[in-house]
N, C-alpha and C positions, 0 to 999 in steps of 0.2 A: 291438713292443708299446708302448714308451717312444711313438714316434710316434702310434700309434695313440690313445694315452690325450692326449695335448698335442692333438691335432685334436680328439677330444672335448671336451676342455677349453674350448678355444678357441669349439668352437660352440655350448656352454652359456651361455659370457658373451653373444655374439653375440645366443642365441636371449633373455636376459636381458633383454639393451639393447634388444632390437625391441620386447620386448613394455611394457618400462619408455616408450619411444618413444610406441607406440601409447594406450598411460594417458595420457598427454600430449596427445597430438594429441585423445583424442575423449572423456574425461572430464574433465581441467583444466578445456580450451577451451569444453566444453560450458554454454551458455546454462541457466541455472536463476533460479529465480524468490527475490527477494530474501529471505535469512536475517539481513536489518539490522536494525536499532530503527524504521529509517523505510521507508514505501512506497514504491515506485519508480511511474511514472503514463507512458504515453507519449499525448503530444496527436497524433491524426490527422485534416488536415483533409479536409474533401471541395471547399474551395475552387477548390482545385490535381487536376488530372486524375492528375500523376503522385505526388498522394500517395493516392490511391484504395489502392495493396495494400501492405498492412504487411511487409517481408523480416525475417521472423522467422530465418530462417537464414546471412543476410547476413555474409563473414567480412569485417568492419569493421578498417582497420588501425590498429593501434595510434599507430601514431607520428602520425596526423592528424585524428582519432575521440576521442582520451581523454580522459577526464575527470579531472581530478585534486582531491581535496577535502582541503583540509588539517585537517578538523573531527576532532575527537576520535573514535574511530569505535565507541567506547562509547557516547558519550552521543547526545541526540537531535540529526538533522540535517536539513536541509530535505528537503521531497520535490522529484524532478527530476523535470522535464518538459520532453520534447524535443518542439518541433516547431517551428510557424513564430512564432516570436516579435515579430514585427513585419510589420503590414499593406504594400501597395502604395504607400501615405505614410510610410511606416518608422515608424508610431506602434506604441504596443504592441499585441498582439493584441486583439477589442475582450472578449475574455474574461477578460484579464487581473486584473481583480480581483475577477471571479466567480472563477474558477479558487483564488485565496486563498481565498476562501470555503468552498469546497471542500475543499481539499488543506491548510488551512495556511498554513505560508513555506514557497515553492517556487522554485526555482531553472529559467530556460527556456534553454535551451544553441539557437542555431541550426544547428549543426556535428552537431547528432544528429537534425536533421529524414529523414525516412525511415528511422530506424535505431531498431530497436528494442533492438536488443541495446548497451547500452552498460556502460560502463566504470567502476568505481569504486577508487578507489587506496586497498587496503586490505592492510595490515601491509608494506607493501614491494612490494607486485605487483599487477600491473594484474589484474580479476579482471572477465569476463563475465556481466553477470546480465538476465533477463528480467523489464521490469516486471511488477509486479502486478497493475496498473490500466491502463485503455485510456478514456483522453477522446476520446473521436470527436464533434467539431462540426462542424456545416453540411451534413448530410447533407439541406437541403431540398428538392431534386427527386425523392428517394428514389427511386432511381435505381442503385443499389451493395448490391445483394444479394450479388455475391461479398466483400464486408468480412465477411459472418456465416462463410466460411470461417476468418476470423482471428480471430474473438471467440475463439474456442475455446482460443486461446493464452495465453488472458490468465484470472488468478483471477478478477475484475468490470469489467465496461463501463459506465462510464456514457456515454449516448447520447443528444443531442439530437434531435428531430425523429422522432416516433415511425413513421411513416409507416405505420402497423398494417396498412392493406388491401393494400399492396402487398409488406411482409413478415411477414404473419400467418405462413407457412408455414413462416419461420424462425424465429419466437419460439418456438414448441413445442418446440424444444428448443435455446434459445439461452437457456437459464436464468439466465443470469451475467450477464444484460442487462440494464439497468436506468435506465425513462427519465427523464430529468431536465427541471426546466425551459431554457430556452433563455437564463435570464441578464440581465445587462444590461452596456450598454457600460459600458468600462473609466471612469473621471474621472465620472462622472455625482453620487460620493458619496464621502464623505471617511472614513468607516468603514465597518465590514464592513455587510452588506445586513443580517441579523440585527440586529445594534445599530441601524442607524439605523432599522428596521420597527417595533424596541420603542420607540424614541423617540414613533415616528408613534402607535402605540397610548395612551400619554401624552395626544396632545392628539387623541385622534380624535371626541371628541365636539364639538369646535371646528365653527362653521361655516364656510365655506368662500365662497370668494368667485367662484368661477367655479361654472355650472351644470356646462358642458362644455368641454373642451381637446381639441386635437389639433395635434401637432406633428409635421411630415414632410413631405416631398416627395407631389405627387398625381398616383397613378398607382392603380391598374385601375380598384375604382371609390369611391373616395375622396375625391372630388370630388361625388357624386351623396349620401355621407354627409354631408358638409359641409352642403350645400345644404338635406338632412332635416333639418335642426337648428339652421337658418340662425336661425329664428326664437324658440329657447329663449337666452334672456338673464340675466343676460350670460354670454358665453364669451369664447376666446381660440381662433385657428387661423392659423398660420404659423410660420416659424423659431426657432429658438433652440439659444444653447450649451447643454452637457450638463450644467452646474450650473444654468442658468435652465427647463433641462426636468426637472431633478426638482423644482423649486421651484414650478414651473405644476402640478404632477400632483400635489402637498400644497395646492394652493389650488383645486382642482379637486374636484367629489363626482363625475364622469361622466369617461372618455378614450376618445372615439371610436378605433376600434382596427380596422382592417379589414385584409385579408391582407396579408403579405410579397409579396415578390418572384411566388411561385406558390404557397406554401403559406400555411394559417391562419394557421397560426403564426406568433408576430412576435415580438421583445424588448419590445414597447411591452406588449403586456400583462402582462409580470413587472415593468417600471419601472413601470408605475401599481400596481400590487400592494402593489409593497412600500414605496407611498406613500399606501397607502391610499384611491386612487380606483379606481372601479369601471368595468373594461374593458366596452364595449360593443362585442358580434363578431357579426359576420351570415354564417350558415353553415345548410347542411343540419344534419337531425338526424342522419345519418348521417357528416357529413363534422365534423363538431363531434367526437362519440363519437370515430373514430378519429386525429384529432388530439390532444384532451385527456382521451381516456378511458381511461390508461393509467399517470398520476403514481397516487402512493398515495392522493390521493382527487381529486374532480371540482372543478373550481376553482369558487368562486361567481359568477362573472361572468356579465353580462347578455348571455343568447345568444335570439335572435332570427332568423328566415329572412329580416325586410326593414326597412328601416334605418327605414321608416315605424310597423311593430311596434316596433320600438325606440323610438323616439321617445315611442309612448302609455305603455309600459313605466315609461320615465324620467322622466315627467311624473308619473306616478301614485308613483312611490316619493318625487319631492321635495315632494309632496304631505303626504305623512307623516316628519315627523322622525327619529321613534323605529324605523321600519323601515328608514330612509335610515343612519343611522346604526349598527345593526346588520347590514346589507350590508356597508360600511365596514370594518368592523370584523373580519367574517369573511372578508374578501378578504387582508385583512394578515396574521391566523392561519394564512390556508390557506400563503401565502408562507412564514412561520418555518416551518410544518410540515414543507413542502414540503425546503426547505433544510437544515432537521438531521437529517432523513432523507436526505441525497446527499449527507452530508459523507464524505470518507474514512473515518473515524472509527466510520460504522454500518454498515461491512463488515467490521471488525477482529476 
């Protein structure tokens, strides 16, 4: 009986320990979504082929993975953001101080690129949390309809490059989705995009000393706009650093602006924006709508089907001052708009 009750004994602690074990292994361990002061954000690009799918379940090891933050873990701490930190030239990402804009001060770790589940050293123990937030840039081929499998992971998406016609089907119930402008390169401006747009609003009734700018390399048919516009004077067309191009696009009323790589979409119409010159883009009425017809309102930019219609367009506006100048003006509005509505901050 004595035996009998010590065997019992024995496999109560046992059955204790297994199940003490088991709480460990799959509730500790268990990825949950942050209960901090601050947001957690993971950047995913579409640059890279193998950063296309998020490993939301990824057992990450500790010892080469962690993060460790010696911040007060009361008070407020930066938001982190894992992904690729640095371009193919090792400069910062060129999002880099959009992303501030956005998020705050944030911290970009490259040791957590593909890794969503990261580590924060809180009371003594490394502890597994799921960001919040999910920045997905460069999605321009739109082309990665299996990424709407991972929205789902995340409390809000903000999303570059809306690509509507070819993922309407997942918007309908990708609710958490939310697209944003595409930004501007990192050094282009010495304060946040906000403060310097109110500055521009300051002297926007200032005239200006170029009709039209464009500044880029020419490629599809960006060359054929050049050429449309050869003869409105004066302008500017060719190279420049990224302080002398926001400084051409405040002496600018017009930024000829024609597609990226393969999508409308380009960064040069949010850098003229929030300089106060007015993007001219030549696009279907169809292929316009589902590019920019999806930010919280329609941007005012000069949209056109041929760079010739543009042309008479932009002739007839510097024609008149006072319309010229209330263009101007609501292309900078629609920028702030735009902007504090996709800060962290209007999803809290």
């Amino acid at each position: 009986t004595k035996m009998r009750a010590v065997n019992f004994t024995l496999f109560l602690v046992s059955a204790i320990f297994f199940v003490y074990f088991l709480c460990i292994l799959f509730v500790v361990k268990k990825p949950t979504h942050s209960a901090l002061s601050e947001t957690l954000v993971y950047v995913v690009r579409d640059s890279k082929p193998s950063t296309n799918n998020i490993d939301i379940s990824h057992n990450v090891s500790e010892s080469t993975n962690k993060i460790e933050l010696t911040h007060n873990v009361t008070g407020k701490r930066p938001v982190l953001i894992c992904g690729n930190c640095r371009g193919s030239k090792n400069e910062l990402m060129w999002e880099n101080d959009y992303a501030a804009d956005l998020f705050g001060n944030f911290q970009c770790h490259t040791t957590c690129t593909n890794r969503s589940n990261v580590y924060w050293y809180i009371q003594g123990q490394f502890q597994r949390i799921l960001p919040d937030i999910l920045f997905h840039t460069s999605d321009e081929t739109c082309k990665n309809a299996a990424i709407f499998e991972q929205y789902k992971n995340f409390k809000q998406v903000f999303r570059q490059y809306a690509c509507y016609k070819q993922y309407s089907h997942k918007y309908t119930i990708a609710t958490n989705v939310r697209i944003i402008p595409l930004g501007y390169m990192f050094g282009m401006i010495s304060t946040s995009s906000v403060e310097h747009a109110e500055g521009i609003m300051l002297r926007i009734n200032n005239t200006r000393k170029y009709t039209w700018c464009f500044i880029g390399n020419l490629k599809s048919d960006r060359s054929k706009a050049i050429a449309a516009f050869a003869n409105m004077q004066p302008n500017f067309h060719g190279q420049a650093d990224k302080l002398q191009i926001s400084q051409f696009y405040r002496d600018s009323n017009f930024v000829i602006s024609p597609r990226g790589n393969v999508n409308l979409d380009c960064l040069r119409h949010y850098e003229a924006s929030m300089n106060g010159a007015i993007p001219v883009i030549i696009g279907t009425t169809n292929e316009i709508q589902d590019t920019f017809g999806h930010f919280i309102s329609m941007p005012p930019w000069l949209f056109e089907e041929s760079w010739k219609a543009a042309t008479n367009s932009v002739r007839l506006l510097m024609e008149d001052k006072d319309k010229l100048v209330l263009r101007r003006k609501s292309v900078v509005q629609w920028w702030l708009s735009e902007i504090r509505n996709s800060t962290i901050h209007s999803v809290r």
